[in-house]
SESEVEX-196248 format. One record per residue (C-alpha): residue in one letter; x negated, z negated, y negated. Coordinates in steps of 0.05 Angstrom, whole numbers, padded with zeros to 5 digits, always signed. Example, Ala and Ser with C-alpha at 12.3 -4.5 7.8 and 13.67 -1.06 7.14 Angstrom:
<sites>
A-00246-00156+00090;S-00273-00143+00021;
</sites>
This chain:
<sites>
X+00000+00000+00000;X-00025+00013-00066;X-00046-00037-00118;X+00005-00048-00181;X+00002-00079-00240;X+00068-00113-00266;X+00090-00118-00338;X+00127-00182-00354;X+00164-00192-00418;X+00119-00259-00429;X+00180-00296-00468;X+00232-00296-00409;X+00182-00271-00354;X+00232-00212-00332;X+00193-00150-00305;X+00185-00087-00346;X+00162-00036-00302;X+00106-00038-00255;X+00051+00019-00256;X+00001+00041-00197;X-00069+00023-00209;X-00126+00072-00196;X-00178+00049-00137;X-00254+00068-00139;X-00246+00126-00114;X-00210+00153-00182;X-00273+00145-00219;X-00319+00200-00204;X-00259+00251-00214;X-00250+00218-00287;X-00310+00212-00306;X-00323+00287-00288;X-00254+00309-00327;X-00292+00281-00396;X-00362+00291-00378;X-00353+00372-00366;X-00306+00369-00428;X-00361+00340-00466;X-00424+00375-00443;X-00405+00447-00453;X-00382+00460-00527;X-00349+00512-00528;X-00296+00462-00501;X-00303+00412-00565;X-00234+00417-00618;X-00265+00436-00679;X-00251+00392-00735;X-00188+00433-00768;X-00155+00432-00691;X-00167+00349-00693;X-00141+00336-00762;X-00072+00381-00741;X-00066+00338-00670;X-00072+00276-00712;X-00030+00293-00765;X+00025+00312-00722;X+00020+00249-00675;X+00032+00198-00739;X+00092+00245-00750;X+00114+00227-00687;X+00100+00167-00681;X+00143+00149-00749;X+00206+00181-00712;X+00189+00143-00657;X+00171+00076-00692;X+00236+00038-00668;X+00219+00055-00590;X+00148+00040-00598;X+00162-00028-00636;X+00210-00048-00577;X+00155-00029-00519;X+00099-00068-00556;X+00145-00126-00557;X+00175-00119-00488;X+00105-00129-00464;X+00061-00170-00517;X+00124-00223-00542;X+00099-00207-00613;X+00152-00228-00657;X+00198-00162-00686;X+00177-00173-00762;X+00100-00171-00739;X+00114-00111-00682;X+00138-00079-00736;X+00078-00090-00781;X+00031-00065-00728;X+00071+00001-00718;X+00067+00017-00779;X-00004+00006-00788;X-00024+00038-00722;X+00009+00097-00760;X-00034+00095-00823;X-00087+00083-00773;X-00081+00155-00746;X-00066+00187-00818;X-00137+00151-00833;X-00176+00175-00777;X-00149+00250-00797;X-00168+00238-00873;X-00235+00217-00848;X-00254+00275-00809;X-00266+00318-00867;X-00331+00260-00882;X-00363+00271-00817;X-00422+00296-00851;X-00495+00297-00859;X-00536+00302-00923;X-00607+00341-00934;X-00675+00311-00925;X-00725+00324-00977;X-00785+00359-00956;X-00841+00381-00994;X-00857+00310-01022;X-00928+00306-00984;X-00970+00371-00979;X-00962+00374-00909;X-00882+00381-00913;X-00882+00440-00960;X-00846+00508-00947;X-00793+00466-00900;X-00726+00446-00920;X-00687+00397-00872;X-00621+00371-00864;X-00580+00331-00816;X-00516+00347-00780;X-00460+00296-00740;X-00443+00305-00681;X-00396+00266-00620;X-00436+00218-00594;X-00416+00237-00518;X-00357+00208-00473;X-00339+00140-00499;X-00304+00084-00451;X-00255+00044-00490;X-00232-00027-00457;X-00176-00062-00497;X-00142-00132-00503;X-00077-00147-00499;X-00049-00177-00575;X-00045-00107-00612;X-00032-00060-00556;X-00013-00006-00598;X-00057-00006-00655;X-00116-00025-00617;X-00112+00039-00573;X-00113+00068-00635;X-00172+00038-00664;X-00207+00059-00600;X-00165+00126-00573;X-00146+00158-00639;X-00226+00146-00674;X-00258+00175-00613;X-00209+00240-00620;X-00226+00244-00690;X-00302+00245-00677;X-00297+00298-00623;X-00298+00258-00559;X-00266+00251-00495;X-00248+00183-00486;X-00235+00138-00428;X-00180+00083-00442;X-00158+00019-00409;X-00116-00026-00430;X-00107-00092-00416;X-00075-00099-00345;X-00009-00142-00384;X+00007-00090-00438;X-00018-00024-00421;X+00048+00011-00446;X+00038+00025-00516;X-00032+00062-00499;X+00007+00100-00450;X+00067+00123-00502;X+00004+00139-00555;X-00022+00185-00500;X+00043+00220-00492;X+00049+00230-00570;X-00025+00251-00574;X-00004+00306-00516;X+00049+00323-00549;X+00020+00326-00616;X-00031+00380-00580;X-00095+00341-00552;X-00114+00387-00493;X-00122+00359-00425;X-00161+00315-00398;X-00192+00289-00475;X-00154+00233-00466;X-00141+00186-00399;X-00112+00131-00397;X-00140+00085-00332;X-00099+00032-00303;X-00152-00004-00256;X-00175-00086-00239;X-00242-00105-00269;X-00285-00082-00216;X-00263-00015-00220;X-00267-00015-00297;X-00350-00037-00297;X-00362+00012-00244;X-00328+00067-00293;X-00363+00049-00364;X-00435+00021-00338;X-00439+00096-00305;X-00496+00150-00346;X-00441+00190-00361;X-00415+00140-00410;X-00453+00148-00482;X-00401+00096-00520;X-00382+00031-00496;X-00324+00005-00546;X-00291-00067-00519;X-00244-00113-00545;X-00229-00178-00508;X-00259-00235-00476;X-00345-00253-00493;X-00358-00268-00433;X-00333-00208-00405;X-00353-00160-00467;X-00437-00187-00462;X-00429-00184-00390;X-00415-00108-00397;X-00460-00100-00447;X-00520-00129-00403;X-00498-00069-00357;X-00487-00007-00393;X-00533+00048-00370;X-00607+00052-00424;X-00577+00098-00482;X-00506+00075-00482;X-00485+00046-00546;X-00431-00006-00547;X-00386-00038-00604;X-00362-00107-00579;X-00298-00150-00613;X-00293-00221-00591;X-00262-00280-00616;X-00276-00333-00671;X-00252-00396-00697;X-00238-00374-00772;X-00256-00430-00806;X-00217-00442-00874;X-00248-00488-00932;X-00194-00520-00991;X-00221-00548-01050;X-00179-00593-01087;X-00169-00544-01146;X-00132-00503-01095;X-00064-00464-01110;X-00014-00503-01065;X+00043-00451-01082;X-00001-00388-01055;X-00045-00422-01003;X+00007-00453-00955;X+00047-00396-00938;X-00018-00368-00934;X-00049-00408-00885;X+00021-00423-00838;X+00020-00343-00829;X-00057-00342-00824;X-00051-00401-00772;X+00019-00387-00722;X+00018-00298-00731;X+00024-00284-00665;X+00033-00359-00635;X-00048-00358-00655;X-00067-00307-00612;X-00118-00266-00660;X-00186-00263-00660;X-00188-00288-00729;X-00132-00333-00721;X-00137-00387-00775;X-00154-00458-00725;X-00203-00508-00766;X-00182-00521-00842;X-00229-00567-00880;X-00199-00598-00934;X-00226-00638-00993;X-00212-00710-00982;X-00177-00723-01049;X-00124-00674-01036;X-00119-00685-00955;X-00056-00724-00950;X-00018-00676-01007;X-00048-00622-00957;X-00019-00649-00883;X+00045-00659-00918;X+00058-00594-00956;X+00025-00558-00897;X+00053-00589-00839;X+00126-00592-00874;X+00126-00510-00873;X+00104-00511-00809;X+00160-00547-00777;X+00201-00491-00814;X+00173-00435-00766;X+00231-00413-00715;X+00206-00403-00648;X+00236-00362-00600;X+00261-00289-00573;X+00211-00242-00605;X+00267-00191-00611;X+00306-00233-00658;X+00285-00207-00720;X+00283-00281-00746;X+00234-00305-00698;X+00168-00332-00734;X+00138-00352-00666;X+00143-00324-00614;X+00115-00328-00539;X+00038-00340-00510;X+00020-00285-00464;X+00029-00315-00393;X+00056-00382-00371;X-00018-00408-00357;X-00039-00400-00434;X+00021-00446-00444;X-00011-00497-00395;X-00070-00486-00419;X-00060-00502-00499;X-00018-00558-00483;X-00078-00590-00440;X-00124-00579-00502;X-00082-00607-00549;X-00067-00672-00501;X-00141-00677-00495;X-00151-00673-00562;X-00103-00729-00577;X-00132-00772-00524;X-00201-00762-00555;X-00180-00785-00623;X-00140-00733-00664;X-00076-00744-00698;X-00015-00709-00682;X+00016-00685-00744;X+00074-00637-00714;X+00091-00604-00650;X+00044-00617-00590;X+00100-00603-00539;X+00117-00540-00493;X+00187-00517-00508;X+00190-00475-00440;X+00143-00442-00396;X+00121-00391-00448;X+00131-00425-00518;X+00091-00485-00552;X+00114-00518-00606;X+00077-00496-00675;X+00016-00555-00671;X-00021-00588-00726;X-00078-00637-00711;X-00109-00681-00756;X-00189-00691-00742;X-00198-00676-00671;X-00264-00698-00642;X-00316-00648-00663;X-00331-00655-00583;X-00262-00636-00565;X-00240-00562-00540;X-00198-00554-00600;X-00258-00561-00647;X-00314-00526-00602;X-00270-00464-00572;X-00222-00415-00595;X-00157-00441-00587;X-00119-00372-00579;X-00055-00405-00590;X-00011-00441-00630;X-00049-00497-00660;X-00086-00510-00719;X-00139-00570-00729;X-00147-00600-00802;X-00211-00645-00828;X-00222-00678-00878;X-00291-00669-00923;X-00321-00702-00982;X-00382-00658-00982;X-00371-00584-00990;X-00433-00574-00953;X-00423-00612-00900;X-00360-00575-00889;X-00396-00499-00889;X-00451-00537-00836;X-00389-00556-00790;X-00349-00490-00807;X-00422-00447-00790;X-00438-00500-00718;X-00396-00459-00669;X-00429-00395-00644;X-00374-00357-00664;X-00374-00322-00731;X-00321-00270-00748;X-00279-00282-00814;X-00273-00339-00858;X-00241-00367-00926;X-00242-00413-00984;X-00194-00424-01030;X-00212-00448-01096;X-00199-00430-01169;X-00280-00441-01189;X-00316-00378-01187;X-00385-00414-01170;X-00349-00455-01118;X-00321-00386-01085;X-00391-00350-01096;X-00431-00412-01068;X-00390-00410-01007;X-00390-00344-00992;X-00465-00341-00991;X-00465-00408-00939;X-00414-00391-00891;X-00426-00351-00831;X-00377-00292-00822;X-00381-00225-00828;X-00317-00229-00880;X-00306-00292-00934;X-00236-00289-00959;X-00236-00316-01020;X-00162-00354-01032;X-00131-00309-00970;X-00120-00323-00901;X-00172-00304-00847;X-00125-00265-00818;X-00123-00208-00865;X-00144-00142-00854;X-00139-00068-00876;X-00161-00015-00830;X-00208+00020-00887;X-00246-00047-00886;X-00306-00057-00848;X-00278-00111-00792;X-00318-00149-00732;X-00358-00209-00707;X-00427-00229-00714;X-00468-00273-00669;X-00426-00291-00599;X-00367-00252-00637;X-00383-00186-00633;X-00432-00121-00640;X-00424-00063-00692;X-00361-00059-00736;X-00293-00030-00735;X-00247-00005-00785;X-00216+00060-00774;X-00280+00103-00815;X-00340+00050-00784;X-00323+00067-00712;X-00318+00150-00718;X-00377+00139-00750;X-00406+00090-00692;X-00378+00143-00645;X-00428+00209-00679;X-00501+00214-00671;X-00546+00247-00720;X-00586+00315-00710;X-00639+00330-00757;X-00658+00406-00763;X-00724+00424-00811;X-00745+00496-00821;X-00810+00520-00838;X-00814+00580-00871;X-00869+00608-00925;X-00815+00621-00968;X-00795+00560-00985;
</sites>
């Protein structure tokens, strides 16, 4: 019998739809299908073809918006306001990547600036980097597979695509509309496999482009794998620190930080989860804060006035609520929540200063629970905010320019918001981790452009 994977609808655990998965047998026939597409080019789309396929696929996909927002729910449990949100930015995502295609470009090299590079002119050219392997995680199944599917189409290569096992059916409906939209054969597959399967397909030669979103330990594992001459961009997690000086703007920061903090019950890689706040303004904080908190409504992520809706699996449940009953154990104060409401839902969480030797302060929490400390040292705050070996996004809030500037400089992160939530992002931004986080940068234009490879051409001619 062959091996399946099933999609549950995490919030009631009903089954979507079950799909086959390929074995390892599958793999030399796919990685054939891209590597022949690749290595003769007179099979490459030339750049006016690309911008055309991916014009026409964000047409499609804005007819088809409503569909596509109900099958990223039906598998991730993201709430219907924030489904929505990602639809629509997977669709900018894909009018980006065509707009960018026009700057995949070289520049000239200037010769003749010693005597022995006279009569020679030089310039470089872009072209695809090769066949790139694309490994996703589960929170933004749609606009991740775009982020990985729709910027390797753009820079002219066939790409290799699995999802994650739970949500594979957005990248699935993306490949349809990419067919649809005119993508030849073959420049796209989507592969349904286990994890075994998957290293045995991207550490192969054939693979020039490793891009992977998900787990570290997984992602470095890879890495430490890939065949010499593959390149790899890795997104991992963090724990988005957040610092709050007491000249702080109450009215703009808490909304701020409850969306930052509970978007997608907390599971984002730059999910806001430790706050340090000044100790002169702590208690005003834990009350403001915690009181909009206890406003979130948690439930059905099709009701379009859930805030909260459901962690991905039943053991991520069991999971948070064991760190947050450790944590409570160990010292912290409860503030709000701390209970399961079912088998997939936790109660929006606020803890007041966990043990710095608890889970909640040393790991990324990945659900829905965020720790506040108190500091009366700014800089002793950045030193606990920069301990972790994590280091993706971060924020201060403060009205003091020098305070904002100061921090920015200190903290650790490859992004300091300064009086906005870690959690924001634009896809025309540079965006990824440093350290344990992550390798390389995203953003719709950073990964075409991590996806070409430079050719330098110099002629020589006495003319010159």
């Amino acid at each position: 019998m062959k091996n399946t994977t099933k999609i549950i609808f995490p919030y009631d655990q009903n089954l979507v739809k079950e799909l086959p998965l390929i074995d390892k047998g599958n793999v030399e026939n796919i990685l054939t299908t891209a590597y022949n597409l690749f290595i003769d080019q007179q099979n490459w789309i030339p750049a006016f073809k690309r911008i055309e396929i991916l014009e026409k696929a964000a047409l499609i996909m804005k007819d088809r918006s409503e569909e596509l927002i109900h099958i990223a729910i039906s598998e991730g449990g993201k709430p219907y306001k924030d489904s929505k949100a990602e639809i629509l930015r997977a669709i900018k995502g894909v009018k980006l990547a065509a707009e960018h295609i026009s700057q995949i470009k070289g520049e000239q090299i200037p010769m003749g600036l010693t005597e022995a590079s006279v009569n020679r002119i030089a310039f470089t050219s872009k072209e695809p980097i090769g066949v790139v392997a694309a490994v996703s995680a589960f929170n933004h199944p749609l606009n991740l597979a775009v982020h990985q599917i729709v910027t390797a189409v753009a820079a002219g290569c066939p790409v290799i695509f699995k999802p994650a096992s739970s949500t594979p059916l957005s990248g699935l409906a993306l490949a349809d509309i990419l067919k649809e939209a005119g993508l030849p054969e073959g420049w796209l597959q989507v592969v349904l496999c286990d994890n075994e399967t998957a290293e045995l397909l991207v550490t192969n030669p054939r693979i020039n482009f490793l891009t992977f979103i998900g787990s570290a330990k997984v992602g470095w594992s890879l890495k430490s794998k890939l065949s010499p001459g593959t390149r790899a961009a890795l997104e991992h997690g963090g724990a988005a620190p957040v610092i709050v000086e007491r000249d702080a703007d109450f009215s703009e920061m808490i909304p701020d930080l409850v969306k930052g903090g509970f978007y997608h019950a907390g599971q984002v890689c730059v999910s806001i989860q430790k706050i340090y706040v000044n100790q002169e303004i702590v208690d005003h904080f834990i009350d403001q804060f915690s009181e909009a908190v206890q406003k979130l409504i948690v439930g059905n992520p099709f009701d379009e006035n859930t805030d909260v809706g459901s962690l991905i699996t039943p053991k991520e449940v069991n999971r948070v609520e064991e760190w947050v009953n450790e944590a409570i154990e160990e010292g912290a104060k409860l503030i709000t929540g701390g209970k399961r409401i079912s088998d997939t839902t936790f109660q929006p969480t606020v803890l007041f200063n966990p043990s710095e030797d608890s889970k909640v302060s040393k790991y990324e929490i990945f659900g829905p629970v965020v720790c506040i400390y108190p500091f009366t040292s700014r800089e002793e705050a950045i030193t606990k905010a920069n301990a972790l070996e994590v280091h993706f996004q971060a924020a201060i809030f403060t009205k003091n320019i020098d305070i904002a500037l100061d921090a920015t400089k200190k903290l650790n992160a490859t992004a300091v918001m300064v009086n906005d939530n870690t959690a924001f992002r634009v896809d025309w931004m540079p965006f990824g981790g440093r350290d344990a986080s992550g390798l390389g940068m995203g953003g719709i234009s950073y990964t075409i452009n991590e996806m070409t490879r430079e050719k330098l051409m110099v002629f020589k001619s006495k003319s010159l």
